[in-house]
C-alpha positions in Angstrom: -4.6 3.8 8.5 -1.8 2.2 8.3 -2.2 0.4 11.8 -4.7 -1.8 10.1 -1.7 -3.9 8.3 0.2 -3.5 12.0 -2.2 -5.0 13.8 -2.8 -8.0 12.0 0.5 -9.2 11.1 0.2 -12.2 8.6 -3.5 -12.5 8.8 -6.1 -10.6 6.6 -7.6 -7.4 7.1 -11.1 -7.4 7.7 -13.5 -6.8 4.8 -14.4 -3.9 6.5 -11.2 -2.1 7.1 -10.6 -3.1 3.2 -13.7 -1.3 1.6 -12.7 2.0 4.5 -9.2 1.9 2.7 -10.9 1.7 -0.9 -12.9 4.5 -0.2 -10.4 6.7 1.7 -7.9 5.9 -1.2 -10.7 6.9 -3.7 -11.0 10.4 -2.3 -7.3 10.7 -1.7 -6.9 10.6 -5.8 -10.1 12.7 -6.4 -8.8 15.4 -4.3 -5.5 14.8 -6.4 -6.9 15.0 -9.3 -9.0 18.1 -8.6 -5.5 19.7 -7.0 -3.7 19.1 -10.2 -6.4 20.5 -12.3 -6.7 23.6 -10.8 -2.9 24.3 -10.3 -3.0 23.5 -14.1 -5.8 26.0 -14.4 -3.8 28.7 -12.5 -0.6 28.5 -13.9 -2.5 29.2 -17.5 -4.7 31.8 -16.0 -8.0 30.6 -16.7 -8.4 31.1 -12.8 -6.9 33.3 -10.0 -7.6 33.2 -6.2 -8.0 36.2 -4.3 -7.6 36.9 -0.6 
């Protein structure tokens, strides 16, 4: 992803690779958010994982 800014030097990204890097961005802090809430979950044992 981060060849996109690379590439271009001083010139804009395309539109395109812009709204790819919103939406890759968006699920990067979903999946953070969901990681924090279960580690939250686990460590006051409303959950556990089993092998």
């Amino acid at each position: 992803m981060l060849q996109f800014g690379g590439k271009c030097h001083s010139e804009c990204i395309p539109t395109e690779r812009a709204l790819e890097l919103e939406r890759l961005r968006s699920a990067y802090f979903e999946a953070m958010e969901g990681f924090n809430a279960l580690e939250h979950a686990l460590q006051r044992g409303y959950v556990t994982l089993s092998a």
